[in-house]
Backbone atoms as SQL, in Angstrom:
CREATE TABLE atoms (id INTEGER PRIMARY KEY, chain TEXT, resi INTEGER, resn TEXT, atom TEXT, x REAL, y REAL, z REAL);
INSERT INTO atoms VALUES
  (1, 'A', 1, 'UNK', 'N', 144.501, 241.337, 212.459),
  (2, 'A', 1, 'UNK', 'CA', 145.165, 242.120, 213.487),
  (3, 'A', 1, 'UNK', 'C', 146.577, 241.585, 213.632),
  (4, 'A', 2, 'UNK', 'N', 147.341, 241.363, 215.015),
  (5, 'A', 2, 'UNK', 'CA', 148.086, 241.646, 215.527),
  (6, 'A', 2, 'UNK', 'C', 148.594, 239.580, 215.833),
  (7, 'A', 3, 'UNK', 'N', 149.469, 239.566, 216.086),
  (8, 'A', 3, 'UNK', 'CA', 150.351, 238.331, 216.711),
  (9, 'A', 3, 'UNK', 'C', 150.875, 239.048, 218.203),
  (10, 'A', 4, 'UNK', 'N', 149.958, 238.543, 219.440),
  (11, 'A', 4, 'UNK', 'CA', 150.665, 239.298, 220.763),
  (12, 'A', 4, 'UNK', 'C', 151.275, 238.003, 220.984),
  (13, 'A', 5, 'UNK', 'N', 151.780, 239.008, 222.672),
  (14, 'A', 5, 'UNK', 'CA', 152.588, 237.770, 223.208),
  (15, 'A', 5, 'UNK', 'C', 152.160, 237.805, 224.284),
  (16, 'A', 6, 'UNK', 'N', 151.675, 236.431, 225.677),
  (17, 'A', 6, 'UNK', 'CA', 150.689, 236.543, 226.213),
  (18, 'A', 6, 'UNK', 'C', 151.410, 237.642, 227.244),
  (19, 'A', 7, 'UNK', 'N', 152.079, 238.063, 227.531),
  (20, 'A', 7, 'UNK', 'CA', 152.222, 238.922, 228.366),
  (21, 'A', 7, 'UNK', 'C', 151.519, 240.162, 228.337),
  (22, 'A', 8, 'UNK', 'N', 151.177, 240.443, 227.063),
  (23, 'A', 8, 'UNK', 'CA', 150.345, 241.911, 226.716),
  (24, 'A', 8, 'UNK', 'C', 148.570, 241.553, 227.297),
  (25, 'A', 9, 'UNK', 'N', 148.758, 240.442, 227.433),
  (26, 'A', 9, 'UNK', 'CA', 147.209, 240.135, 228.085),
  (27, 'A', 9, 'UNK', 'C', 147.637, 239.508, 229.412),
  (28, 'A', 10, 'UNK', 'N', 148.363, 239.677, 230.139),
  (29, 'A', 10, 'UNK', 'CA', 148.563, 239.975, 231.490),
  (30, 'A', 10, 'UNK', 'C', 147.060, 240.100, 232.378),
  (31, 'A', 11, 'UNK', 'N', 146.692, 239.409, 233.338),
  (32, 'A', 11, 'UNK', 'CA', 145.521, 239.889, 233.859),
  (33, 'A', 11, 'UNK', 'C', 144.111, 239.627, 233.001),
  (34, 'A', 12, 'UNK', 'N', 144.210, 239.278, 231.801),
  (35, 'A', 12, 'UNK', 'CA', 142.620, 238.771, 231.019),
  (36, 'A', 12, 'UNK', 'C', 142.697, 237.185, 230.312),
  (37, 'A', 13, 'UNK', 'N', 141.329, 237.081, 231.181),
  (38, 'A', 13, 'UNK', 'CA', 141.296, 235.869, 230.222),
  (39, 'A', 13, 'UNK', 'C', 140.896, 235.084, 228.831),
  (40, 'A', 14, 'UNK', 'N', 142.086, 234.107, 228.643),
  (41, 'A', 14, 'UNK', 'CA', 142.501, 233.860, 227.293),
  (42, 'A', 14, 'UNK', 'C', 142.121, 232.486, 227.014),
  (43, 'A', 15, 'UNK', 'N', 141.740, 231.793, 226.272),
  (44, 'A', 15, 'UNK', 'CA', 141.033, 230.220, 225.615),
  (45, 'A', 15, 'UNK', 'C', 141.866, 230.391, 224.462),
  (46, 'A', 16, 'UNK', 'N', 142.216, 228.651, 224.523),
  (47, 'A', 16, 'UNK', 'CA', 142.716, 228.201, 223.043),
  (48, 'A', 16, 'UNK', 'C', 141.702, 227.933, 222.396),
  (49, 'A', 17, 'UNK', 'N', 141.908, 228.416, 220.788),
  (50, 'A', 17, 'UNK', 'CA', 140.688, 228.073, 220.107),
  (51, 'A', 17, 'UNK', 'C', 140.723, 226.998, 218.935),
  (52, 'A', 18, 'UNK', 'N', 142.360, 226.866, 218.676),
  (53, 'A', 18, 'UNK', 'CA', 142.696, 225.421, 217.743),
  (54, 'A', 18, 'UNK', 'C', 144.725, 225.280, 218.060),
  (55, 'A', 19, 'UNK', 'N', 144.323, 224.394, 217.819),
  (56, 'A', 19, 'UNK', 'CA', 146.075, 223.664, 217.558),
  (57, 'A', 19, 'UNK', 'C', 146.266, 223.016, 216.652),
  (58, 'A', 20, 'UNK', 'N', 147.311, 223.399, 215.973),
  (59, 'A', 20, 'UNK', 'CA', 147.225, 223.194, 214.246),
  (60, 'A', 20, 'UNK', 'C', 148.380, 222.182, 214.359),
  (61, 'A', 21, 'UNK', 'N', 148.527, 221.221, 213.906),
  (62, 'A', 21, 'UNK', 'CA', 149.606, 220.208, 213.362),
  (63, 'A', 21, 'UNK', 'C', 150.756, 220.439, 212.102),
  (64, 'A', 22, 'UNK', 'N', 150.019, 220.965, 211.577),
  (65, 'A', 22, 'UNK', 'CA', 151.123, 221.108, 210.177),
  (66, 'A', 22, 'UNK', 'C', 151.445, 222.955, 210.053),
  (67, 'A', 23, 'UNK', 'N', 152.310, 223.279, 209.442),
  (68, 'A', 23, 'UNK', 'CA', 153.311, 224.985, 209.300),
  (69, 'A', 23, 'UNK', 'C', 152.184, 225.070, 208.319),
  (70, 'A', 24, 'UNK', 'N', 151.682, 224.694, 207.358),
  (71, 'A', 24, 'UNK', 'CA', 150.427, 224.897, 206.052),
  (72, 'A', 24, 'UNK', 'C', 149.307, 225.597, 207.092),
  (73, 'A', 25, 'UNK', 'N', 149.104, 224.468, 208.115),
  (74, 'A', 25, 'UNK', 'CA', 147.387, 224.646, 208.857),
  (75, 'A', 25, 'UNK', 'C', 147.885, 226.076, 209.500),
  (76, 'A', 26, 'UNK', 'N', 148.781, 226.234, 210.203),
  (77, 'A', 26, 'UNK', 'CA', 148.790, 227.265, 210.887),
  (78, 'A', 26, 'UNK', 'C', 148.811, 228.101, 209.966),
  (79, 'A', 27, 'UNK', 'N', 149.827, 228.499, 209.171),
  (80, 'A', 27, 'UNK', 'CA', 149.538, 229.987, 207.997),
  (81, 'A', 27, 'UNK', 'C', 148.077, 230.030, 208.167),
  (82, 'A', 28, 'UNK', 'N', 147.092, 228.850, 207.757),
  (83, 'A', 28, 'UNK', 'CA', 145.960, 229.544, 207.361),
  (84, 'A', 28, 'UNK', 'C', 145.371, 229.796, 208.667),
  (85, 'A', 29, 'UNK', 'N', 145.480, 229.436, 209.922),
  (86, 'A', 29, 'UNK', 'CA', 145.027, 230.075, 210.958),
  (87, 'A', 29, 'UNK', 'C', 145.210, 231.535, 211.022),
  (88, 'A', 30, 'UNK', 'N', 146.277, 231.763, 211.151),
  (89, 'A', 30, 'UNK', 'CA', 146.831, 232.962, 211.492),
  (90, 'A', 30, 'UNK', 'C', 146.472, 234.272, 209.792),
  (91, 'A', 31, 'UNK', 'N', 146.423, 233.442, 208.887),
  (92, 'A', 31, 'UNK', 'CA', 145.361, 234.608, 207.980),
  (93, 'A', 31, 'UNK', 'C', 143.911, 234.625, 208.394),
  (94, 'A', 32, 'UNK', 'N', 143.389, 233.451, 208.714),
  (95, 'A', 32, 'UNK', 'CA', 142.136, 233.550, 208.635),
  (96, 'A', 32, 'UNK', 'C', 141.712, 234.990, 209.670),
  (97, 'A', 33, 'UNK', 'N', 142.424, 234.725, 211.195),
  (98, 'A', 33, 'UNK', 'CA', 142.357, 235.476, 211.869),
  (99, 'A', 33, 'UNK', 'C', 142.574, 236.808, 212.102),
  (100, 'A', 34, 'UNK', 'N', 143.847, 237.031, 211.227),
  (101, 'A', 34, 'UNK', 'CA', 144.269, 238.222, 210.597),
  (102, 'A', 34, 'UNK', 'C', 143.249, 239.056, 209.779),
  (103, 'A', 35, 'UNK', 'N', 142.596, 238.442, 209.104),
  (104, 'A', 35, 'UNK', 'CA', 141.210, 239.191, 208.032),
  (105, 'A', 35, 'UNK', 'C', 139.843, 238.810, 208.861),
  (106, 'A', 36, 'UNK', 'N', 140.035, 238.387, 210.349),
  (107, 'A', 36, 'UNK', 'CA', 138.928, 239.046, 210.789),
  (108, 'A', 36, 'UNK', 'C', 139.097, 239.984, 211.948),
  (109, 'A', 37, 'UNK', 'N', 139.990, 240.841, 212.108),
  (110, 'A', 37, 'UNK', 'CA', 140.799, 241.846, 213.098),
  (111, 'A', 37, 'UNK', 'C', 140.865, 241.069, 214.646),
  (112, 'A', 38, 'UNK', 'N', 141.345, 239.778, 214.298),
  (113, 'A', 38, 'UNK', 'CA', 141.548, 238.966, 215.754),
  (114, 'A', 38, 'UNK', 'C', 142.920, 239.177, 215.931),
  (115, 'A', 39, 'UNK', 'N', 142.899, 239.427, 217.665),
  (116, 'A', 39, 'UNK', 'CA', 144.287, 239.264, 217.844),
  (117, 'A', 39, 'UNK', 'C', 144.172, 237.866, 218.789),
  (118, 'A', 40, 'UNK', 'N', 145.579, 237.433, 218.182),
  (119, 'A', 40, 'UNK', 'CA', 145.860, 236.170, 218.857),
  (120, 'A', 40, 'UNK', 'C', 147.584, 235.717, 219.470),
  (121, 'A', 41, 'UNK', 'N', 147.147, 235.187, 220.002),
  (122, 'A', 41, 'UNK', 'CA', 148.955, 234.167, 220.825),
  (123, 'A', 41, 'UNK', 'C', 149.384, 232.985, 220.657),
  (124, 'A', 42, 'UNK', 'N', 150.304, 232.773, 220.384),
  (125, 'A', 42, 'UNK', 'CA', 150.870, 231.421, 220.022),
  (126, 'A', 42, 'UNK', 'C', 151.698, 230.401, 220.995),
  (127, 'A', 43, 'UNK', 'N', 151.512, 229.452, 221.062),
  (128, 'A', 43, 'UNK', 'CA', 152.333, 228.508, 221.636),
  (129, 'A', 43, 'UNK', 'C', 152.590, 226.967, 221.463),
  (130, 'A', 44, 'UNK', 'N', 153.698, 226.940, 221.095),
  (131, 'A', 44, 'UNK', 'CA', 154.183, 225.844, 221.137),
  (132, 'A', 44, 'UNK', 'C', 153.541, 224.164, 222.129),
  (133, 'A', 45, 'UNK', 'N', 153.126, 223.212, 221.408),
  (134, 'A', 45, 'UNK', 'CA', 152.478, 222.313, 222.565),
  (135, 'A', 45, 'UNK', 'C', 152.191, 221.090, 222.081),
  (136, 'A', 46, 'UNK', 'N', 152.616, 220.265, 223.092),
  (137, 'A', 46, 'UNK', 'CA', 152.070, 218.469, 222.112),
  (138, 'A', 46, 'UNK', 'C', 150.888, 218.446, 222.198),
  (139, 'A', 47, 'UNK', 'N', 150.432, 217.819, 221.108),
  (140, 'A', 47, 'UNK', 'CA', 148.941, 217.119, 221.134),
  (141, 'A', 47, 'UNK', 'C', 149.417, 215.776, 220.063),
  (142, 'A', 48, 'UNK', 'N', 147.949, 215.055, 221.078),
  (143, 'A', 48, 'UNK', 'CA', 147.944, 213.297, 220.354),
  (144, 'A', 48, 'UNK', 'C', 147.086, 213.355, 219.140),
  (145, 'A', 49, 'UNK', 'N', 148.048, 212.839, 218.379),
  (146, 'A', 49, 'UNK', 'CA', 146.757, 211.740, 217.246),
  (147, 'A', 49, 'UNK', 'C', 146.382, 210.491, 217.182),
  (148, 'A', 50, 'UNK', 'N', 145.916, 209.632, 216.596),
  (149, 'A', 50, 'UNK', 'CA', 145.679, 208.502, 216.398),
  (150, 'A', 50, 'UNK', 'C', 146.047, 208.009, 215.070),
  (151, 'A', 51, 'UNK', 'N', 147.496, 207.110, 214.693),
  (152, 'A', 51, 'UNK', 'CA', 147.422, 206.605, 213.743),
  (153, 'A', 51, 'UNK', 'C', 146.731, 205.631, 213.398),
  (154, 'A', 52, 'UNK', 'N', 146.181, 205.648, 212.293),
  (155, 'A', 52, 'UNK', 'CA', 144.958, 204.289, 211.905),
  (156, 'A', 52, 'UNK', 'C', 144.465, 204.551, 212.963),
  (157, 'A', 53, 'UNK', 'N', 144.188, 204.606, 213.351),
  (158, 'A', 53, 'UNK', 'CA', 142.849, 204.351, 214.364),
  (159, 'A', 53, 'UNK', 'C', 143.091, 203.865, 215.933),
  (160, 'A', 54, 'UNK', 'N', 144.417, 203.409, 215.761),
  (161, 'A', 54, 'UNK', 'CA', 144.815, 202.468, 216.741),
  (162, 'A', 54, 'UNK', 'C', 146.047, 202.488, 217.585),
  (163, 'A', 55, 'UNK', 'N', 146.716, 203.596, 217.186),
  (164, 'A', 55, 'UNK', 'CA', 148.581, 204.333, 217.536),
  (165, 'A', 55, 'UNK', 'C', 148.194, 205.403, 217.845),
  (166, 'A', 56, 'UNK', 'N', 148.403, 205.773, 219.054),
  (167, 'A', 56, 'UNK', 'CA', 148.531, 207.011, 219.878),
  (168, 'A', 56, 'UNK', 'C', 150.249, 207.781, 219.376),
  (169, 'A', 57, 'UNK', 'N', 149.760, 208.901, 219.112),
  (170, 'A', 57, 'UNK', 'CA', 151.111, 209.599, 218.370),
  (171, 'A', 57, 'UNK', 'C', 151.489, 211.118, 219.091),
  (172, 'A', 58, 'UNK', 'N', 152.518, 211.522, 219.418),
  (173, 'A', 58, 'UNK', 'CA', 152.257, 212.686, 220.187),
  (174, 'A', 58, 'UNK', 'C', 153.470, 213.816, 218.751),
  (175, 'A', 59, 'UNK', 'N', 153.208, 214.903, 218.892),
  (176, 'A', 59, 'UNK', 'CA', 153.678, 215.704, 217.833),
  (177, 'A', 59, 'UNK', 'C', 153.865, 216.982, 218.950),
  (178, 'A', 60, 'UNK', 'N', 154.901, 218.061, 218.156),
  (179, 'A', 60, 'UNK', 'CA', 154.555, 219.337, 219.144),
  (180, 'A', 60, 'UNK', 'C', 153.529, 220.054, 217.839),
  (181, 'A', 61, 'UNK', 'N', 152.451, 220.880, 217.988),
  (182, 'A', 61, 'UNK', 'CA', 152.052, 221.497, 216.954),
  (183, 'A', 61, 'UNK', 'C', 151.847, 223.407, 217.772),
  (184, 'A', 62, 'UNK', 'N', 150.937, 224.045, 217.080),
  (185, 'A', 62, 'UNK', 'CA', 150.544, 225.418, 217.406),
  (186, 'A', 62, 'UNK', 'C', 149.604, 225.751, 217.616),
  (187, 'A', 63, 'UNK', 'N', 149.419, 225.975, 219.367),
  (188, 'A', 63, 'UNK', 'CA', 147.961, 226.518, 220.114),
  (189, 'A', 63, 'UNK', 'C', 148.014, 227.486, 219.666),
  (190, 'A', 64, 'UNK', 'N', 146.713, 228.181, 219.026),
  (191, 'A', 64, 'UNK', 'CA', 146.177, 229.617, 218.881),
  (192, 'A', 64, 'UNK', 'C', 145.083, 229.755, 219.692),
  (193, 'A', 65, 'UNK', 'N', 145.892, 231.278, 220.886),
  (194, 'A', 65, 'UNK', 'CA', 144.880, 231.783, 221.924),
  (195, 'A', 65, 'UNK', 'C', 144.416, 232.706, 221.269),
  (196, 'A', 66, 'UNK', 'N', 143.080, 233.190, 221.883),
  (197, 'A', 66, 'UNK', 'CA', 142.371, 234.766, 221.999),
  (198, 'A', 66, 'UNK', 'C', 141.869, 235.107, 223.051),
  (199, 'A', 67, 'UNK', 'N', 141.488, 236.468, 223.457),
  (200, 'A', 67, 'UNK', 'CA', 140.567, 236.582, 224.325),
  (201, 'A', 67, 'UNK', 'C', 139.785, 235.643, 224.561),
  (202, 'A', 68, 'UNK', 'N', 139.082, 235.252, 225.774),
  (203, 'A', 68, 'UNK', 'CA', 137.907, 234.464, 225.805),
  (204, 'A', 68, 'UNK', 'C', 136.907, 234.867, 225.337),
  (205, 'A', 69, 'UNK', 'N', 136.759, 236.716, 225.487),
  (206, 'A', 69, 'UNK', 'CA', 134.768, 237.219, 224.720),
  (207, 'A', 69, 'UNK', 'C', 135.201, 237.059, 223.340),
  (208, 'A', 70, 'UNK', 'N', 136.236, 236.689, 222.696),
  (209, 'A', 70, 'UNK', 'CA', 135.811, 236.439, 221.187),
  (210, 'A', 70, 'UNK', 'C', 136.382, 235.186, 220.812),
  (211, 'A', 71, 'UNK', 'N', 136.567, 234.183, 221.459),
  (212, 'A', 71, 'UNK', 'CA', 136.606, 232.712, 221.404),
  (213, 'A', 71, 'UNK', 'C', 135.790, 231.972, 220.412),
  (214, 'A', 72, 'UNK', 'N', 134.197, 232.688, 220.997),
  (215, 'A', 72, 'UNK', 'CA', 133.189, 231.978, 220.171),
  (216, 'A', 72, 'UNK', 'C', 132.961, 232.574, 218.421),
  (217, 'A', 73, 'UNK', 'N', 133.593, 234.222, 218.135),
  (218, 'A', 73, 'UNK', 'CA', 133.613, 234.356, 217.121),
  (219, 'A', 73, 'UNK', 'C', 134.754, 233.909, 216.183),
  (220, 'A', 74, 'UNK', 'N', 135.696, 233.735, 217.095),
  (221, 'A', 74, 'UNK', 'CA', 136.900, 233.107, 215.972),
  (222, 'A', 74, 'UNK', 'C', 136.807, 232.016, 215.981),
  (223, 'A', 75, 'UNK', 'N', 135.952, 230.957, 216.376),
  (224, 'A', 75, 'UNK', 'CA', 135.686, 229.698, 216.314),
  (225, 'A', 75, 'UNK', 'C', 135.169, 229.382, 214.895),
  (226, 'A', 76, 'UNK', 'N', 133.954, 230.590, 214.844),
  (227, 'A', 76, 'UNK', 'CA', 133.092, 230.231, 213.734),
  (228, 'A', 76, 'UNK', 'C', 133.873, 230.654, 212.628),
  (229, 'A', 77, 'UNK', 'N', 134.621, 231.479, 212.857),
  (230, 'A', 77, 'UNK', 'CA', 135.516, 232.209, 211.488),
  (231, 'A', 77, 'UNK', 'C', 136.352, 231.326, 210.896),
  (232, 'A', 78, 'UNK', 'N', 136.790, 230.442, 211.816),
  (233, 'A', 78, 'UNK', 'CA', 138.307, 229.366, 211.383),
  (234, 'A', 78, 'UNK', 'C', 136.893, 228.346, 210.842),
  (235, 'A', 79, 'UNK', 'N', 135.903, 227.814, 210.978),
  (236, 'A', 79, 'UNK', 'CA', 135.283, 227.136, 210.678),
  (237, 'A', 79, 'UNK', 'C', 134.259, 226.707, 209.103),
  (238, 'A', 80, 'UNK', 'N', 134.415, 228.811, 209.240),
  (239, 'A', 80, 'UNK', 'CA', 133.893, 229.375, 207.768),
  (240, 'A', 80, 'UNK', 'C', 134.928, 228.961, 206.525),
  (241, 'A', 81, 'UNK', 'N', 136.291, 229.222, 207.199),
  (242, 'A', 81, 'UNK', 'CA', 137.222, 228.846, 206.474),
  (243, 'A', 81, 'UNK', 'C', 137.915, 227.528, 206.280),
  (244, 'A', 82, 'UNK', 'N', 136.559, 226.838, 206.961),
  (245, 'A', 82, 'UNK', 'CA', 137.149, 225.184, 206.874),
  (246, 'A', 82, 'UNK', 'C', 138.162, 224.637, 207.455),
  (247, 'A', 83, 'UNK', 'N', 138.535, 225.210, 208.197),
  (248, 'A', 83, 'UNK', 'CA', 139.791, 225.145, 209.249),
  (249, 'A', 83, 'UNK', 'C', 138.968, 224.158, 210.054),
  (250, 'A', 84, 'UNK', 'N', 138.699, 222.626, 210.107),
  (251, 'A', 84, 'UNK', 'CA', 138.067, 222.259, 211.489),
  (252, 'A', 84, 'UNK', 'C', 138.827, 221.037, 212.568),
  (253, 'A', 85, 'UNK', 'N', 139.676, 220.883, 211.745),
  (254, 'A', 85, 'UNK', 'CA', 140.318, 219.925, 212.841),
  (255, 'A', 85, 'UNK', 'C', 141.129, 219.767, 213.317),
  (256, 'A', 86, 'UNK', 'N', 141.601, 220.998, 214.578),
  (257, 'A', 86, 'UNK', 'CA', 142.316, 221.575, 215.143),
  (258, 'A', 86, 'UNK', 'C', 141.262, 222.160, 216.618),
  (259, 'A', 87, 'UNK', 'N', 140.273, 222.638, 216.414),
  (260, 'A', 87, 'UNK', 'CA', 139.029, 223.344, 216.724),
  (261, 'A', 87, 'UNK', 'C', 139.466, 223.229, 218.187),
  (262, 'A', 88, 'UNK', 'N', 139.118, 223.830, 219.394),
  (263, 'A', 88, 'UNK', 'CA', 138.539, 223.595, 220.341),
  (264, 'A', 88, 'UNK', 'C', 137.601, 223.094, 220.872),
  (265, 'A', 89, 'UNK', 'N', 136.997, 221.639, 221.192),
  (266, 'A', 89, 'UNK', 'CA', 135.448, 222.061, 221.130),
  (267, 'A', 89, 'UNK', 'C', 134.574, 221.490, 222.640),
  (268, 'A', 90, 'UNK', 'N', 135.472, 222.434, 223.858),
  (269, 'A', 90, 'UNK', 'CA', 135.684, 222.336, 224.843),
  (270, 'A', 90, 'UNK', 'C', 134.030, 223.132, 225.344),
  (271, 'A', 91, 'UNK', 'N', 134.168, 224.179, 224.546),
  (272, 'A', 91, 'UNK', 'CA', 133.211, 225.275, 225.035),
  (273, 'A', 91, 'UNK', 'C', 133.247, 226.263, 223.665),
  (274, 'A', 92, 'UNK', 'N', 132.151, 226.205, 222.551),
  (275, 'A', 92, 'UNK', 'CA', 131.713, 226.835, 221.820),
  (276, 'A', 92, 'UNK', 'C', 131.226, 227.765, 222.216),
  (277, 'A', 93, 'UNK', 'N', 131.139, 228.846, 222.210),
  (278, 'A', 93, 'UNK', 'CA', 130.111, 229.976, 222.585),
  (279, 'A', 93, 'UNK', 'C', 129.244, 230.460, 221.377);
């Protein structure tokens, strides 16, 4: 589908379903989602890593929203596609 912008979902609610670190991870988000007629929103946002194991690292990377009633199917879709460590895994549905 579509790349909105959250304003077109004004009034419904929306869950992040991964935040991608690298411009590579996201392309494949945003196909994966694309070939399963998801529409989704983007935003800009830090998240931490852990270097070695032991260095807290902060980066800006790319939240991908959706609706919340199909949260739980684009979960499994980015997952099919091996997309997993980015995931949400706040609330699987």
């Amino acid at each position: 589908m579509v790349r909105v912008d959250f304003e077109d979902w004004e009034g419904k609610e929306v869950a992040r379903i991964y935040i991608a670190g690298r411009v590579a991870e996201a392309l494949l988000v945003e196909k994966t989602l694309s070939e399963h007629g998801i529409d989704y929103a983007l935003d800009i946002e830090p998240f931490r890593i852990m270097i070695l194991g032991l260095f807290p690292s902060e980066y800006n990377g790319v939240g991908f929203y959706v609706l919340s009633r199909q949260a739980g199917f684009s979960k499994r879709a980015l997952l099919d596609a091996g997309l997993q460590a980015g995931i949400e895994e706040d609330e699987f549905d």
